[in-house]
C-alpha positions as CSV (number, residue, x, y, z in Angstrom):
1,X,161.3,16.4,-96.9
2,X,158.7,19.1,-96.5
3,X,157.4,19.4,-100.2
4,X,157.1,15.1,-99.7
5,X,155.0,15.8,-96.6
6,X,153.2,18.2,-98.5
7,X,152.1,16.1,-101.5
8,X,151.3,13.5,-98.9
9,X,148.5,15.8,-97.2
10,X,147.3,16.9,-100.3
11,X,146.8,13.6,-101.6
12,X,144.4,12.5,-98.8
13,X,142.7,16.1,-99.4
14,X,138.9,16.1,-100.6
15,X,139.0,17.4,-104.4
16,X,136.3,19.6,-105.1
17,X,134.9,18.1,-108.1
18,X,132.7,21.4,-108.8
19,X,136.2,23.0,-110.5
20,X,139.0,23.4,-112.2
21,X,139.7,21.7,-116.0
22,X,137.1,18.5,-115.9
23,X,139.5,15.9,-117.0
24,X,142.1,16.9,-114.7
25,X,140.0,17.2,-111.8
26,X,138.2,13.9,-112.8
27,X,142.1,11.9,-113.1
28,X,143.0,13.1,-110.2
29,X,140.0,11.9,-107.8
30,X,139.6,8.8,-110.4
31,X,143.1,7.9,-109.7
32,X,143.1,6.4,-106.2
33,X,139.4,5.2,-107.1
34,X,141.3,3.1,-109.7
35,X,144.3,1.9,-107.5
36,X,141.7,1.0,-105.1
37,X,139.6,-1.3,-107.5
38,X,142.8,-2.6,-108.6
39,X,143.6,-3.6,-105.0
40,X,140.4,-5.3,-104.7
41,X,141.1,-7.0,-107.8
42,X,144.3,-8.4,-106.1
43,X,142.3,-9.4,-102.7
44,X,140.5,-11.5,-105.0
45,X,143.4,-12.6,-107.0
46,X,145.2,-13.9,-104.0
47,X,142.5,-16.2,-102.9
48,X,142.5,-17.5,-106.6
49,X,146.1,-17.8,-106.5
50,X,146.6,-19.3,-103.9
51,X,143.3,-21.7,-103.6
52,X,144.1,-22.9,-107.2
53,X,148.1,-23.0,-106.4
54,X,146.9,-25.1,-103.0
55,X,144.0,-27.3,-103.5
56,X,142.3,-30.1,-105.8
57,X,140.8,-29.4,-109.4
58,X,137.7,-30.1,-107.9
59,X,138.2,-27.5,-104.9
60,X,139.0,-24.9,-107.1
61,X,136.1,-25.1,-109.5
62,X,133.6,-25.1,-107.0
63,X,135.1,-22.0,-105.9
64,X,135.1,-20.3,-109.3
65,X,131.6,-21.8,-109.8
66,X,130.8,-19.4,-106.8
67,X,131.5,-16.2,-108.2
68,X,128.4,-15.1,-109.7
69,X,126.2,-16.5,-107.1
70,X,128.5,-13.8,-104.4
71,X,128.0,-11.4,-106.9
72,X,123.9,-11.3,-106.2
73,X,123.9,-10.4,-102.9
74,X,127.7,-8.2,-102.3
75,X,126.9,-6.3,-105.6
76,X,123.3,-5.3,-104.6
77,X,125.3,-4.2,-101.3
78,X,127.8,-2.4,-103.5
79,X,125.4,-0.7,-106.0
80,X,122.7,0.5,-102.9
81,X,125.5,1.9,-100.9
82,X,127.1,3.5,-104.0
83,X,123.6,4.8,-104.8
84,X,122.6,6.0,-101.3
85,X,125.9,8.6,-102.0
86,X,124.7,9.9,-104.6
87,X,122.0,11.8,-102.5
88,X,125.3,12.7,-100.1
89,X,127.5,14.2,-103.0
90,X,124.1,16.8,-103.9
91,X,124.6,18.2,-100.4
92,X,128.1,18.4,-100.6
93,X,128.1,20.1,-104.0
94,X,125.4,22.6,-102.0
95,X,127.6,22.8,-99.2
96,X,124.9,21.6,-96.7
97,X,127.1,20.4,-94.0
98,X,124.0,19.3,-92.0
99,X,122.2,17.6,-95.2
100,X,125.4,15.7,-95.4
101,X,125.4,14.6,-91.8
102,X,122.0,13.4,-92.2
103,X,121.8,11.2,-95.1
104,X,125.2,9.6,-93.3
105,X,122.6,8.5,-90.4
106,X,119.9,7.6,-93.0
107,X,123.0,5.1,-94.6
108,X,123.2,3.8,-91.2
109,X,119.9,2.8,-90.3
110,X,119.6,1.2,-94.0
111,X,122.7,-0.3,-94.2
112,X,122.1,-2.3,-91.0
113,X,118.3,-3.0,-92.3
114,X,120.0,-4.2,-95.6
115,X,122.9,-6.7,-93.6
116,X,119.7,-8.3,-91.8
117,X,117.7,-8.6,-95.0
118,X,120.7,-10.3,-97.2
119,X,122.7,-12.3,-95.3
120,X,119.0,-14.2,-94.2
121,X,118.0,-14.0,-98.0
122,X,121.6,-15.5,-99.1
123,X,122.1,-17.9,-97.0
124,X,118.3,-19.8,-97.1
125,X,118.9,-19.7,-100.8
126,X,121.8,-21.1,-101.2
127,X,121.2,-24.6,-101.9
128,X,119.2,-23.8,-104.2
129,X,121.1,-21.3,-105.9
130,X,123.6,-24.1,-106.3
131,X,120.8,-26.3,-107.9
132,X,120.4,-23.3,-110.3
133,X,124.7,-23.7,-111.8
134,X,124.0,-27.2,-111.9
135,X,126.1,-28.1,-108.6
136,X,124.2,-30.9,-106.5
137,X,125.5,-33.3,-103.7
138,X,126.3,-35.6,-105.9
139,X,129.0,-33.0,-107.6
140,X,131.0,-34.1,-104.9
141,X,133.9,-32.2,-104.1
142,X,133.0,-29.5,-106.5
143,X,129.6,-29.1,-104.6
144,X,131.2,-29.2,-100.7
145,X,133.4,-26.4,-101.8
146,X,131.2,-24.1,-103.6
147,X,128.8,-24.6,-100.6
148,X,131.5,-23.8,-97.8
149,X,133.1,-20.8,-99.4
150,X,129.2,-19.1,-100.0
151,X,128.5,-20.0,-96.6
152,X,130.7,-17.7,-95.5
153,X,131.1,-15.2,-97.5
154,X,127.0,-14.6,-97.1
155,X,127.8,-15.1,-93.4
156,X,129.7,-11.8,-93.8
157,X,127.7,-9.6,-96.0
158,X,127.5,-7.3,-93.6
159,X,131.3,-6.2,-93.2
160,X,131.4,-5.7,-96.9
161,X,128.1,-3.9,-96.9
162,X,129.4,-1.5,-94.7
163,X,133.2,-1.4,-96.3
164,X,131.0,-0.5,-99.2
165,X,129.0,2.6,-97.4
166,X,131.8,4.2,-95.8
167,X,133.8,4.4,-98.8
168,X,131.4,5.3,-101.1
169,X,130.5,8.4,-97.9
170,X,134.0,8.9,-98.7
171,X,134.3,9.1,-102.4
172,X,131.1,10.8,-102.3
173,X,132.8,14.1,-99.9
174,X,135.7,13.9,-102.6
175,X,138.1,12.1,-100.7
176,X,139.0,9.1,-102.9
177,X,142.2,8.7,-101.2
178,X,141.0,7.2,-97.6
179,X,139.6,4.5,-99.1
180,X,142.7,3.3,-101.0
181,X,145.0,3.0,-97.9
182,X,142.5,1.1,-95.8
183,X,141.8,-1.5,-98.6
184,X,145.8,-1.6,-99.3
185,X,145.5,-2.7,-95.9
186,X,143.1,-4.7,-95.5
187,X,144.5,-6.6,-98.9
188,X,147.8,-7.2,-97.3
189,X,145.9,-8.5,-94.3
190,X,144.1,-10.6,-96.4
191,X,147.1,-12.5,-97.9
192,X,148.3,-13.1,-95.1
193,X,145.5,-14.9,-93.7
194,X,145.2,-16.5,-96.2
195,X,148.4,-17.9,-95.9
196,X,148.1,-18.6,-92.3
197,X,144.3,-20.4,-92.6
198,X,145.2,-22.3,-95.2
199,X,149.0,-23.3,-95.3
200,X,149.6,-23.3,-91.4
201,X,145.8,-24.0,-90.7
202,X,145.1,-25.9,-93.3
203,X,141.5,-25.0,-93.7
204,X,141.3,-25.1,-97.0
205,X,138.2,-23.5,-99.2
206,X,137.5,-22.3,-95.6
207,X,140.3,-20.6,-94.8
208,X,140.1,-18.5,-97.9
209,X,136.4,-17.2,-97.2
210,X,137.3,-16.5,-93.1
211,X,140.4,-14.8,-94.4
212,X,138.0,-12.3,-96.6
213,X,135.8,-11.5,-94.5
214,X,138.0,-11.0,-91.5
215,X,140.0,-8.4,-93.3
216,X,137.3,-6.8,-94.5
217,X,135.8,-6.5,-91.1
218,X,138.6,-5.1,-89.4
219,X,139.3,-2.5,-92.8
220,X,135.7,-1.7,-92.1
221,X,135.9,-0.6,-88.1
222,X,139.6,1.1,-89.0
223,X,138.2,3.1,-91.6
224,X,135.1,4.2,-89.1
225,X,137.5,5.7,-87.0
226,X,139.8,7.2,-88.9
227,X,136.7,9.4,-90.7
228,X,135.0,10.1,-87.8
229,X,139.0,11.0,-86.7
230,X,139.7,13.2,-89.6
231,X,136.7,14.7,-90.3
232,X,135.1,16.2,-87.3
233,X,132.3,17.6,-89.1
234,X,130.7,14.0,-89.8
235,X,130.6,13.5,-85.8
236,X,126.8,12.7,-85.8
237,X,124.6,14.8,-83.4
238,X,121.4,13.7,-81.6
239,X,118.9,16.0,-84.0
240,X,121.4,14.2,-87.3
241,X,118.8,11.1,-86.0
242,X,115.8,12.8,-86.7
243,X,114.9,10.7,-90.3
244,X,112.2,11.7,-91.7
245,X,110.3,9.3,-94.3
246,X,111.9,11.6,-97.0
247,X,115.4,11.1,-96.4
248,X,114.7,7.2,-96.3
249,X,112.6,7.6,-99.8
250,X,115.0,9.7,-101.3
251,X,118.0,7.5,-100.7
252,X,115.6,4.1,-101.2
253,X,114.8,5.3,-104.8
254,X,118.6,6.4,-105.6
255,X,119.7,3.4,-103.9
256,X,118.0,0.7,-104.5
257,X,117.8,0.5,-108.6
258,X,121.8,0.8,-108.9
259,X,121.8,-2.5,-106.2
260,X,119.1,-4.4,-108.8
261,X,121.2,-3.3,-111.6
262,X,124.3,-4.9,-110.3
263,X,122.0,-8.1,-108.7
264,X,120.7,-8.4,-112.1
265,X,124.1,-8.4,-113.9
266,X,124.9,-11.0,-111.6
267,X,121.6,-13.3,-112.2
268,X,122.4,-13.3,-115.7
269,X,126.5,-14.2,-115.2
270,X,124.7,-17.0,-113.0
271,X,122.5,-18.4,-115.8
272,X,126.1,-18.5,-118.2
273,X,127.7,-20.1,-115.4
274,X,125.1,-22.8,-115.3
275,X,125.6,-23.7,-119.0
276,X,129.9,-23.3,-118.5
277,X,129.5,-26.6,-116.1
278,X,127.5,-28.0,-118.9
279,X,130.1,-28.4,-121.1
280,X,132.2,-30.3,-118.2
281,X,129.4,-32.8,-117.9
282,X,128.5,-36.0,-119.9
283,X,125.7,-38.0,-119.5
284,X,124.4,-36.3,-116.5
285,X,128.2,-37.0,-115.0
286,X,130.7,-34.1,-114.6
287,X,134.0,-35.9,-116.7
288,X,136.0,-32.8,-116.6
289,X,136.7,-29.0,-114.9
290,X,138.3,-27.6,-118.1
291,X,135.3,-25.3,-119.1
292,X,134.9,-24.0,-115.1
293,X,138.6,-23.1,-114.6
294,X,139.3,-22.0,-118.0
295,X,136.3,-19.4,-117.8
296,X,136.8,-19.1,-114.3
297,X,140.8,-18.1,-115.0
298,X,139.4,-15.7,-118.2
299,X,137.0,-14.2,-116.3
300,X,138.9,-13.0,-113.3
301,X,141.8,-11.7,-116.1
302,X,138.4,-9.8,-117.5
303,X,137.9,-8.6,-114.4
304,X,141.5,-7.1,-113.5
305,X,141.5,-5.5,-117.5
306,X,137.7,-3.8,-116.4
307,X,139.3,-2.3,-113.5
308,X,140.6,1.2,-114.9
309,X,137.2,1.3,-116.6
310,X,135.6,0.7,-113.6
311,X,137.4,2.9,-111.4
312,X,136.5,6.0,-113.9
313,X,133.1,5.1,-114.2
314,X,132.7,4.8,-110.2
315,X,134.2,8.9,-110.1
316,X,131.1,10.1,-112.4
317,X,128.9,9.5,-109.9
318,X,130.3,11.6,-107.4
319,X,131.3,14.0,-110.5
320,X,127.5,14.4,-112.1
321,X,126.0,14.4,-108.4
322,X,128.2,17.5,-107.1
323,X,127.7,19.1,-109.9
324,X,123.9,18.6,-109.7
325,X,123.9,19.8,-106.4
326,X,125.9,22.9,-107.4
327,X,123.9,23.6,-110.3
328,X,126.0,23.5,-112.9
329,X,125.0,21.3,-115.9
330,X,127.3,22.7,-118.3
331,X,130.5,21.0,-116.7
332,X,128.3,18.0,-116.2
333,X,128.1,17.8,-120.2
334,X,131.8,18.5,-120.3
335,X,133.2,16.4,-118.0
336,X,131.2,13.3,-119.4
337,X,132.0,13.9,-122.7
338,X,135.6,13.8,-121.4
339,X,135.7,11.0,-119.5
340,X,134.3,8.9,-122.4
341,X,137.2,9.9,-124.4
342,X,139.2,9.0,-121.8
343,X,137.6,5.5,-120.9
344,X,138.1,4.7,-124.7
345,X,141.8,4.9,-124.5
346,X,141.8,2.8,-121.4
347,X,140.0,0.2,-123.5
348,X,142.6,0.2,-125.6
349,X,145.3,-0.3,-123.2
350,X,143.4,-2.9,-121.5
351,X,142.7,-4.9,-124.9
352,X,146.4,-4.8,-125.2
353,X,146.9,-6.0,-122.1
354,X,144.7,-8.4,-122.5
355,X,146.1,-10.1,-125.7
356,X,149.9,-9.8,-124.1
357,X,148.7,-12.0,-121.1
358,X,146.8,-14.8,-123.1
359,X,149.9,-15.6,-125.4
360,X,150.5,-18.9,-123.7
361,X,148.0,-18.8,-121.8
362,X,150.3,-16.6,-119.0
363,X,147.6,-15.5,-116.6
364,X,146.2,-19.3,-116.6
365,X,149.1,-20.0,-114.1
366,X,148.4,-17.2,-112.2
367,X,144.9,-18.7,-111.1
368,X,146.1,-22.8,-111.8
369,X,148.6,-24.8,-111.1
370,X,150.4,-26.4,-113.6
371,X,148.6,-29.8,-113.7
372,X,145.5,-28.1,-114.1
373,X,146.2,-26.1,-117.2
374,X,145.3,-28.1,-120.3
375,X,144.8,-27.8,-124.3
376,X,140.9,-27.6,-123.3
377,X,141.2,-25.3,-120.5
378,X,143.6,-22.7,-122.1
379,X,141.0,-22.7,-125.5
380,X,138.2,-22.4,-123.3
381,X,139.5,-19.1,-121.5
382,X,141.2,-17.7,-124.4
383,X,137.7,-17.9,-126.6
384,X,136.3,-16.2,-124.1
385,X,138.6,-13.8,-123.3
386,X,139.3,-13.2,-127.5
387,X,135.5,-12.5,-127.8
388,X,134.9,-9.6,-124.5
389,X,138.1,-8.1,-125.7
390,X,136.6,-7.2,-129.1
391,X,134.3,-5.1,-128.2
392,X,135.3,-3.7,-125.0
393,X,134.5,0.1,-126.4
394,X,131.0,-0.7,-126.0
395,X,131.7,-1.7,-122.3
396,X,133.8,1.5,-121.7
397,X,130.4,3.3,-122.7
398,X,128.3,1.7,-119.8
399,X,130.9,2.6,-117.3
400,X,131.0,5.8,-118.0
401,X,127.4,7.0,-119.0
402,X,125.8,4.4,-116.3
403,X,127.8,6.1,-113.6
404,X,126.6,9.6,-114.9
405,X,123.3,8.4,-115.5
406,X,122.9,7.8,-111.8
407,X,124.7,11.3,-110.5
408,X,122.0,13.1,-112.2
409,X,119.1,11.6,-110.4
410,X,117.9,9.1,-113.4
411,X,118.3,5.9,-111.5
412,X,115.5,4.2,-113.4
413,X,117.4,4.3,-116.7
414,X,120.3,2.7,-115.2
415,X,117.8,-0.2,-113.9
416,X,116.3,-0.3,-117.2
417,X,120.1,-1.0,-118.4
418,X,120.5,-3.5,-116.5
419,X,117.2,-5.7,-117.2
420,X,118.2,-5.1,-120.8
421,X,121.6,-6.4,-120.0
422,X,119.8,-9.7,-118.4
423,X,117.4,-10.3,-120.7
424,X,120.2,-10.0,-123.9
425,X,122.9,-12.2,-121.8
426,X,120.0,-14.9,-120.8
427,X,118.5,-14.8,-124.1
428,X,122.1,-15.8,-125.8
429,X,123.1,-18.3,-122.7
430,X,120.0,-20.2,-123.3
431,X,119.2,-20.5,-126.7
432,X,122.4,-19.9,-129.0
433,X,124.5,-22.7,-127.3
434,X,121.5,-26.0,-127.3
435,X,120.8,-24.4,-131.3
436,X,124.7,-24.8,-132.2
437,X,125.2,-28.1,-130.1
438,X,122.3,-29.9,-131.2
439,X,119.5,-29.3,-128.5
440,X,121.8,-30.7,-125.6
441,X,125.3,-28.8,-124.1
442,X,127.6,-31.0,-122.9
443,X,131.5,-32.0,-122.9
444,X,130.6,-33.3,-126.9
445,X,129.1,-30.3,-127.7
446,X,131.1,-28.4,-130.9
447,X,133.3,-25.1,-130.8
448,X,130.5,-23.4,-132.2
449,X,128.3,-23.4,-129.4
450,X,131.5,-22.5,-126.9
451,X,131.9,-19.4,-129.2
452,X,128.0,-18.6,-129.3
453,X,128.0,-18.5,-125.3
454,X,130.9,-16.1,-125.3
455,X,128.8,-14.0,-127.1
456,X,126.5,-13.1,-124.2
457,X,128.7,-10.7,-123.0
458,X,129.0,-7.9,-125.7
459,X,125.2,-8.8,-127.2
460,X,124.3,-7.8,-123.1
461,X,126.8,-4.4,-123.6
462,X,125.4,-3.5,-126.2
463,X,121.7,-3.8,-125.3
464,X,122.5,-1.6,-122.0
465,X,124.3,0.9,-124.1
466,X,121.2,1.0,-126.1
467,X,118.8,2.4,-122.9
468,X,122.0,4.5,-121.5
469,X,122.2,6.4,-124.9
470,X,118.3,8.2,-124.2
471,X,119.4,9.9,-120.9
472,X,122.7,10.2,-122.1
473,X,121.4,12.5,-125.3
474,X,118.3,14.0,-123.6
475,X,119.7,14.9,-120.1
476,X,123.4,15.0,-120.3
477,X,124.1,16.1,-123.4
478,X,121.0,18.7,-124.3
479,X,121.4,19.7,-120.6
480,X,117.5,18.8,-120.1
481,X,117.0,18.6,-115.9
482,X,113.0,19.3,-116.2
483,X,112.7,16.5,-114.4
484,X,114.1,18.1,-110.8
485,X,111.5,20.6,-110.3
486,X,110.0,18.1,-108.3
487,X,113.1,17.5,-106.3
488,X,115.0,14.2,-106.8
């Protein structure tokens, strides 16, 4: 009984990412990093579930339609706040108790800025962001429940903005385990209310978006507490308030590229999604929802397989940045030459994975009901899903060296990844498919052009991979940090 109590508290211990054997030390603060991502993956899984187990064809694809348009404005939450801690793991790696206290105050006072700032930006553009996927009024049903399930969801940027800032504070102090129990959690509470709004409630696409955001609010103020709680040292003091311009500039310029970078992965995921709905429309008249649910079914798969990859990628950050801060480039080499063997094998597994789940078409009932899965929809996901798996080594690589990229202080590399990324995936999205259909996508259109927009994916990979590798060989791997002596 005492050894379990034991492992318990030493579980929820910070690891000290500045020692022991890099891969070991690396598995074992990746590890609740990965369950937690994993967890998230089945937050947004149950809404799928059960909002395409519950409601009309219609009601479902406007909700899949609204993926990428969420992803704008919660990833740029997701990537600032996971760039802000990269300043935060530097101090921690010097053991500056008081720098750490201060850029948690700094995270504050931009956080809140940030809430203001997106939730007006997301919600006055969301009509026409809708306009931009190609859903209008006269979509109908489609339209009404894409537009109610943004609503909210942009309504409540703000509780994921600061979910995101106090985990990412966490990760950032080592302690990767904190954040796992509050989102198992708040992913419990979340089926449940969804449930409740929308079986008892019956609030339909609603009830699925109140139900997020209300367990994410309350994971958010729990998880407050319970830092402030456990870690005494974070209790802020009156002279922790004394920001200078500095400590916003320095967080600002870690910050803010990594929330572009995710904003523009999700602009260009946005201008594929526009051309998906295409091929469900005829004559100017949508005639089907096979293409939306099918990629919309694929894509979340894609998204649970990422996870692992993910989930290592995310510990780099916190990795590189301690390390920085401790001055010790050597393991920073090391340990990132490590991990990438290490994402590689997930790869595999996940491409396994993958290919187990598609065999007829198994993970399309896991998002559909029954009705809903047809001949179309399952060839639509499984091209899709066929094509990403192929190359997912080249997406392992940009997990990986991306996250490094940014522990090190070279945040303008991992921007210049992701505008390659945009321009590669907007560049096949709006010119391969028209070329192979004829000069107009739509439900007539041939394979070809399905199998040439499926392409966007690895073509964008592997133009990111293509900026990550300069930093990656000059900094990382030549151990080059010339660029610090004037402070980062």
């Amino acid at each position: 009984m005492s050894k379990s109590t034991f492992s318990l508290r030493s579980f929820f211990q910070p690891v000290d990412l500045t020692r022991g054997k890099c891969w070991r030390t690396l598995l074992v603060f990746a590890f609740p990093i990965i369950v937690s991502y994993l967890l998230q993956q089945v937050y947004t899984i149950s809404d799928a579930a059960i909002v395409g187990q519950t409601l009309t064809a219609g009601e479902v694809a406007g909700v899949n339609d609204t993926a990428s348009l969420a992803m704008i404005f919660l990833q740029f939450a997701f990537g600032a706040s996971a760039g802000f801690c990269t300043v935060t793991s530097c101090f921690v790696g010097a053991r500056d108790s008081a720098g750490v206290r201060r850029s948690m105050a700094t995270q504050i006072v931009l956080s809140a800025a940030l809430t203001v700032v997106l939730t007006a930006l997301a919600l006055g553009l969301l009509k026409p962001m809708l306009a931009w996927i190609n859903l209008v009024p006269a979509s109908g049903e489609v339209y009404r429940a894409a537009y109610t399930y943004c609503a909210i969801l942009f309504g409540g940027i703000g509780a994921q903005l600061f979910y995101n800032f106090i985990c990412s504070f966490l990760r950032s102090m080592g302690d990767s385990a904190t954040p796992l129990a509050f989102l198992f959690f708040s992913t419990v509470l979340n089926v449940g209310l969804d449930l409740l709004f929308i079986l008892s409630f019956h609030w339909g696409v609603a009830g699925a978006a109140v139900a997020t955001v209300a367990a994410q609010l309350i994971s958010t103020l729990g998880c407050f507490v319970y830092a402030f709680v456990k870690y005494p040292e974070l209790r802020l003091h009156r002279e922790d308030w004394h920001i200078t311009k500095h400590d916003l500039l320095r967080h600002l310029i870690q910050g803010v590229p990594l929330g572009l970078q995710f904003s523009v992965l999700a602009v260009g995921i946005i201008v594929m999604q526009s051309v998906i709905v295409q091929f469900d429309t005829l004559g100017g008249e949508m005639v089907s929802n096979a293409a939306q649910n099918g990629f919309g079914a694929a894509n979340k798969l894609n998204n649970l397989l990422m996870t692992p990859l993910n989930g290592l990628g995310a510990a780099m950050t916190s990795f590189t940045a301690q390390n920085l801060g401790a001055g010790n480039h050597v393991r920073i080499k090391k340990g990132t030459a490590q991990a990438l063997l290490v994402v590689w094998i997930m790869c595999l597994i996940s491409i396994a994975a993958g290919l187990l789940l598609s065999r007829g078409g198994v993970y399309l009932y896991l998002f559909l009901s029954p009705d809903k899965v047809t001949a179309e929809t399952l060839r639509y996901g499984n091209t899709y899903l066929y094509i990403d798996l192929s190359l997912y080594l080249f997406l392992g690589f940009i997990f990986v060296v991306r996250n490094c990229v940014q522990g090190i202080g070279r945040p303008q590399y991992v921007l210049g990844a992701g505008a390659a990324e945009l321009i590669a995936r907007v560049s096949v999205c709006l010119l391969l498919p028209p070329l192979l259909a004829g000069g107009t996508v739509s439900a007539a259109a041939p394979r070809a052009a399905v199998y040439a927009l499926c392409f966007a994916d690895p073509f964008a990979w592997i133009a990111a991979d293509a900026v990550l590798l300069v930093p990656f060989l000059r900094n990382i791997m030549r151990m080059d940090y010339s660029y610090l002596r004037g402070g980062m």
